[in-house]
C-alpha positions as CSV (number, residue, x, y, z in Angstrom):
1,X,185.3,142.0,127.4
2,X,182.4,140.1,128.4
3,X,184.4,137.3,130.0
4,X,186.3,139.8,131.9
5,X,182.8,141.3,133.6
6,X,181.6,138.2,134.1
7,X,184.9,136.6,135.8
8,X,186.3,139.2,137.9
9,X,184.8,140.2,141.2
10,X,184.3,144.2,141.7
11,X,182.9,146.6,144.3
12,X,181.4,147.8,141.1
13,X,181.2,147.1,137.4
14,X,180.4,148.2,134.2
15,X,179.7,147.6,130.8
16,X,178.9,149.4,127.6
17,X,177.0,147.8,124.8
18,X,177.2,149.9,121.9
19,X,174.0,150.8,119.4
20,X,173.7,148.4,117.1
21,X,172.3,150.9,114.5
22,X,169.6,149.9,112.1
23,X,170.5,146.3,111.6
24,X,169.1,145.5,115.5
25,X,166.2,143.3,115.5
26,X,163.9,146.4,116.5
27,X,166.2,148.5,114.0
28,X,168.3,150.7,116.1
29,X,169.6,150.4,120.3
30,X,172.1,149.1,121.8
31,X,171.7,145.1,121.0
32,X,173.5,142.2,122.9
33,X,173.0,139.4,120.9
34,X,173.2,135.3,123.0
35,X,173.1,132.2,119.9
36,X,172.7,128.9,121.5
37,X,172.5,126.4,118.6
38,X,171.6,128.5,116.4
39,X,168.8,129.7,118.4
40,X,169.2,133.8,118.9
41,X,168.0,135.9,121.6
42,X,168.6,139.4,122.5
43,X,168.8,142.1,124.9
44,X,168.0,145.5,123.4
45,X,167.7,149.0,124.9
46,X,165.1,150.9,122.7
47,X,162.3,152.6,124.6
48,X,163.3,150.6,127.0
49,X,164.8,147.4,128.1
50,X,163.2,144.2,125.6
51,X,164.0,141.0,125.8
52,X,163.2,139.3,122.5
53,X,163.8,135.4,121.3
54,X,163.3,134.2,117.8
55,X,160.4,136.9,116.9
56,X,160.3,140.4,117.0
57,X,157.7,140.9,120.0
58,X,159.4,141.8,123.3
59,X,159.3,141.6,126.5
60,X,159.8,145.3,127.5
61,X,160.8,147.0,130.8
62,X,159.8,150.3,130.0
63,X,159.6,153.4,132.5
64,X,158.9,150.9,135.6
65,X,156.4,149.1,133.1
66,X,156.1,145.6,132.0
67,X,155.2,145.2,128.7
68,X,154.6,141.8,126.8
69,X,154.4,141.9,122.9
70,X,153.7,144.9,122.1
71,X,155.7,146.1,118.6
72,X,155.1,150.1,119.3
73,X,157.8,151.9,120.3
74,X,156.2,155.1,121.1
75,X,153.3,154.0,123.1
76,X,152.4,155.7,126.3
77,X,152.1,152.6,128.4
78,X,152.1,154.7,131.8
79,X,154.2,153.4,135.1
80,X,154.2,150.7,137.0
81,X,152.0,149.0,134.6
82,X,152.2,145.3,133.4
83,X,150.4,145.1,129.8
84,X,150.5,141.6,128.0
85,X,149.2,141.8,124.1
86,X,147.9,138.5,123.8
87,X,146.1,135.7,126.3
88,X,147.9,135.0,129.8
89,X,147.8,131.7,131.6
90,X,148.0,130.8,135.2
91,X,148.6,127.5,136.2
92,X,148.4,126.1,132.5
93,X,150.0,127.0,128.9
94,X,147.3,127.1,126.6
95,X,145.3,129.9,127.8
96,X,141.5,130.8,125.8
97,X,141.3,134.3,126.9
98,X,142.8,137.3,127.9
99,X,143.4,135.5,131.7
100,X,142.6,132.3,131.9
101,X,143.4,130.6,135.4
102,X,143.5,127.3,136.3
103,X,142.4,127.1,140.0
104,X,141.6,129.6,142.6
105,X,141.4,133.6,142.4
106,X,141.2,135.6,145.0
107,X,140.3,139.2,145.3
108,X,141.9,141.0,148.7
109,X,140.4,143.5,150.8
110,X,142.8,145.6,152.9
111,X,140.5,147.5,154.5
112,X,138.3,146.5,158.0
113,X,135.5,149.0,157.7
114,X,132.0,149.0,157.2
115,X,131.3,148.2,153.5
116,X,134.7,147.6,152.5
117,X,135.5,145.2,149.8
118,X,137.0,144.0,146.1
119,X,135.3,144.7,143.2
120,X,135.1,143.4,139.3
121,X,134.4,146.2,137.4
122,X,133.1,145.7,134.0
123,X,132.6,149.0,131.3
124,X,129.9,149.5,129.4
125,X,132.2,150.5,126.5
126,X,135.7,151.3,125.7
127,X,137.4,152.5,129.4
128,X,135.1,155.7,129.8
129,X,131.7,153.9,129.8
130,X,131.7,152.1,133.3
131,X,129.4,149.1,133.9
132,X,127.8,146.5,136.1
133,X,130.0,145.5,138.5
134,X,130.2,142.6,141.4
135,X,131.9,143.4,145.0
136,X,132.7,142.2,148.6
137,X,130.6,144.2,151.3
138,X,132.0,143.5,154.5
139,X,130.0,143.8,157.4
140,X,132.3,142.8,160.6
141,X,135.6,141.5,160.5
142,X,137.0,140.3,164.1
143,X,136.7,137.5,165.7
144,X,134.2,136.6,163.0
145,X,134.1,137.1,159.8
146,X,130.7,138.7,158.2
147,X,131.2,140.1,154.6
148,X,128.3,139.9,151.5
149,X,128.3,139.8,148.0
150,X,126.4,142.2,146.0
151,X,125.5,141.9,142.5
152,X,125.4,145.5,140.1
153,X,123.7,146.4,137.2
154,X,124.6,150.4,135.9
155,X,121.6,152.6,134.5
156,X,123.1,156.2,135.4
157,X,124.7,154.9,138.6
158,X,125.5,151.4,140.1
159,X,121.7,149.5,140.8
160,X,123.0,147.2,143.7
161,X,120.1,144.9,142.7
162,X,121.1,141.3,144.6
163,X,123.0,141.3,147.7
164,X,123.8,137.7,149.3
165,X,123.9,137.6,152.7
166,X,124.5,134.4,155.1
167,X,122.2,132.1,153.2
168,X,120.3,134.5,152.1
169,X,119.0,136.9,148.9
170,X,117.9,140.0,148.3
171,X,116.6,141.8,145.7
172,X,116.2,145.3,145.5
173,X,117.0,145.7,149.7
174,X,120.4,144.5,151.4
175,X,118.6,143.2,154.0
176,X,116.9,140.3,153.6
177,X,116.1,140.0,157.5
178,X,116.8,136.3,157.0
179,X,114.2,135.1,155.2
180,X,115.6,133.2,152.1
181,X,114.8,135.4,149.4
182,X,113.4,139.2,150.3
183,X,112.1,140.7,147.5
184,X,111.7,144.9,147.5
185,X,109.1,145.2,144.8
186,X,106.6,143.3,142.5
187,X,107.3,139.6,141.4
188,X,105.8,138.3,137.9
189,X,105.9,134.6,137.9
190,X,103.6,131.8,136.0
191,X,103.3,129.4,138.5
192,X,104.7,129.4,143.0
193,X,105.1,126.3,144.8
194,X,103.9,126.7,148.4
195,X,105.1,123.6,150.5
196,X,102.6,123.2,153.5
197,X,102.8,120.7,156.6
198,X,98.9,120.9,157.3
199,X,95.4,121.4,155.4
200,X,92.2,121.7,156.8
201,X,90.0,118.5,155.9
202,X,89.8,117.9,159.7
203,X,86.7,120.5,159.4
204,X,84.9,117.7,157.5
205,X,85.5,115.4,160.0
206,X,82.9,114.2,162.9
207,X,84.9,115.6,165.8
208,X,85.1,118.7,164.8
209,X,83.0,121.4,166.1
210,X,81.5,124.0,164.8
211,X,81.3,127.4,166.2
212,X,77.9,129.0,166.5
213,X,77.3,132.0,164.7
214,X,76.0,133.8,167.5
215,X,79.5,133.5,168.8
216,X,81.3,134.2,165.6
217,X,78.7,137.5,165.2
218,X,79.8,138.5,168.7
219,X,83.3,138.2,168.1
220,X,83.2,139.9,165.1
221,X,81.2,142.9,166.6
222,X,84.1,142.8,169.3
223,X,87.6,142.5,167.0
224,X,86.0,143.6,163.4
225,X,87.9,140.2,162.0
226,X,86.9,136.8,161.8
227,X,88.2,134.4,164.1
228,X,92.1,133.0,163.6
229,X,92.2,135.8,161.4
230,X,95.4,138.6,161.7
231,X,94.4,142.0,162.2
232,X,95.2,145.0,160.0
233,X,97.9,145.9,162.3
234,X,99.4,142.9,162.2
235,X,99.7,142.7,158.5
236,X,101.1,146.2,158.1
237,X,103.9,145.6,160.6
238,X,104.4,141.6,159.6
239,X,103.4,141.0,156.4
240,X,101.0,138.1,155.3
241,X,102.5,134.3,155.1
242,X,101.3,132.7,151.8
243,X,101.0,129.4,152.7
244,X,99.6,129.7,155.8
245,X,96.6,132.9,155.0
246,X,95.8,130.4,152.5
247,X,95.2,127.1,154.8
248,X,93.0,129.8,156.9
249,X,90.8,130.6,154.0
250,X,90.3,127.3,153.0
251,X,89.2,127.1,156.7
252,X,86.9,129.4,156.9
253,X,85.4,128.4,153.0
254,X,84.9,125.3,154.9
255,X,82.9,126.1,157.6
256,X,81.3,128.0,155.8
257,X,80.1,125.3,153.4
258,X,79.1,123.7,156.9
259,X,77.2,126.5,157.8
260,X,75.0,126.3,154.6
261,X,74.5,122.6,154.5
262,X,73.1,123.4,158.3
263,X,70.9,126.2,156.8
264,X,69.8,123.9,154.0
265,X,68.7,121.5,156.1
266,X,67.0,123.6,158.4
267,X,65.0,125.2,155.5
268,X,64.6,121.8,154.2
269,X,62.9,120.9,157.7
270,X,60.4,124.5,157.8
271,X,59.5,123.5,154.6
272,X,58.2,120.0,155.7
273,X,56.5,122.2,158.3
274,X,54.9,124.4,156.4
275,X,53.5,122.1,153.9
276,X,52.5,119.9,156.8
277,X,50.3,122.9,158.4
278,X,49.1,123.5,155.1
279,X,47.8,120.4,154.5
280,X,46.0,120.1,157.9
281,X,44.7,123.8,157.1
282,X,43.4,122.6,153.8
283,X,41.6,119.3,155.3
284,X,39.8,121.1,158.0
285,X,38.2,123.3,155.5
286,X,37.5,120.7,153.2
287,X,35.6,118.8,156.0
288,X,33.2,121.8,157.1
């Protein structure tokens, strides 16, 4: 019967594999049975369509499902599904985990609107606990290409912590308005590196010059700052650069040391003074 379906050409064909009853591999179905060798693989219709070879953990085409390995009959594996019991491996055949791929994965995004993207999803337990998660953010998608990654941590809703954008990180804002890192928030650290091009021990040196206070006095009486120094409003709007408020301090701790040392030696000279008036004083009324 089997030679006869698979030798003669039909508009249409059929064949009937009876149940095999209790003696099947997955003990009851309708069982066609292949031995190659002595080597035995099956095709049996219980729950489903399995496929087995020497063991008894199918491969199972179940209600437009894929399932691999599992033994229970009765699950509820859903539609359209593809559920594999053990470790899957692409591109090698020793996978370590659950999916284990050897090369490249890539995550699609169908849709071209603003924010748009993949996402990994992780749970925080079980299925009905949801977790962090990491996902495409795609800002422009034309000509050019312009999409970010954000980064997800989940207290009570998604965090959206780190977003990388062209080069660049934020934390706690998506938009790090291209500085390196932006940072929305307090930073604890033990130690930060400021690299600087410039420091000001040319104050020290004979060419420079000194501005006289009266100046300095006049221009603070006019901009209520010291010279080279932003103004409030520029801080609010710009923010204050490290490295370089810092060079600007040192300036100013410097001329003010030259200041002092200029005081210093003018007291050192009234002093001379005085004692030299004094000590004329105190001849001329030793000599009456």
């Amino acid at each position: 019967m089997i030679a006869m379906f698979m030798t003669y050409k039909m508009a249409s064909a059929q064949m009937n594999v009876p149940d095999g009853g209790a003696a099947g591999p997955l003990g009851g179905g309708s069982w066609l049975k292949f031995v190659t060798g002595g080597n035995t693989a099956s095709i049996i219709e219980n729950n489903g369509l399995n496929l087995l070879g020497g063991a008894t953990q199918p491969v199972r085409i179940r209600n437009a499902s894929l399932l691999v390995g599992y033994v229970n009959l009765g699950g509820n594996y859903g539609a359209g599904n593809a559920l594999i019991s053990g470790n899957m491996g692409i591109g090698n055949d020793n996978p370590l985990s659950p999916l284990d791929v050897n090369g490249n994965l890539t995550l699609r995004n169908s849709l071209n609107t603003l924010g748009a993207g993949a996402r990994i999803n992780f749970t925080g337990f079980g299925r009905d606990f949801p977790g962090p998660s990491i996902r495409s953010y795609l800002d422009y998608a034309g000509a050019h290409n312009y999409s970010r990654l954000v980064l997800s941590s989940y207290y009570d809703g998604n965090k959206d912590e780190i977003t990388l954008v062209n080069g660049t990180i934020g934390i706690g804002t998506a938009d790090p308005r291209g500085y390196k890192l932006a940072v929305n928030g307090s930073i604890h650290a033990k130690e930060v590196k400021v690299d600087l091009i410039s420091w000001p021990d040319y104050v020290f040196t004979p060419a420079f010059v000194l501005t006289p206070l009266t100046e300095v006095k006049a221009y603070i009486n006019r901009n209520h700052r010291l010279p080279d120094m932003p103004s409030e409003q520029e801080v609010k709007e710009s923010g204050l650069n490290l490295g370089e408020m810092n060079v600007k301090l040192l300036k100013k701790i410097e001329e003010l040391t030259l200041y002092l040392i200029d005081l210093k030696t003018q007291n050192e000279t009234l002093k001379e003074r005085v004692k030299l008036i004094e000590d004329i004083h105190k001849n001329e009324i030793n000599s009456r």
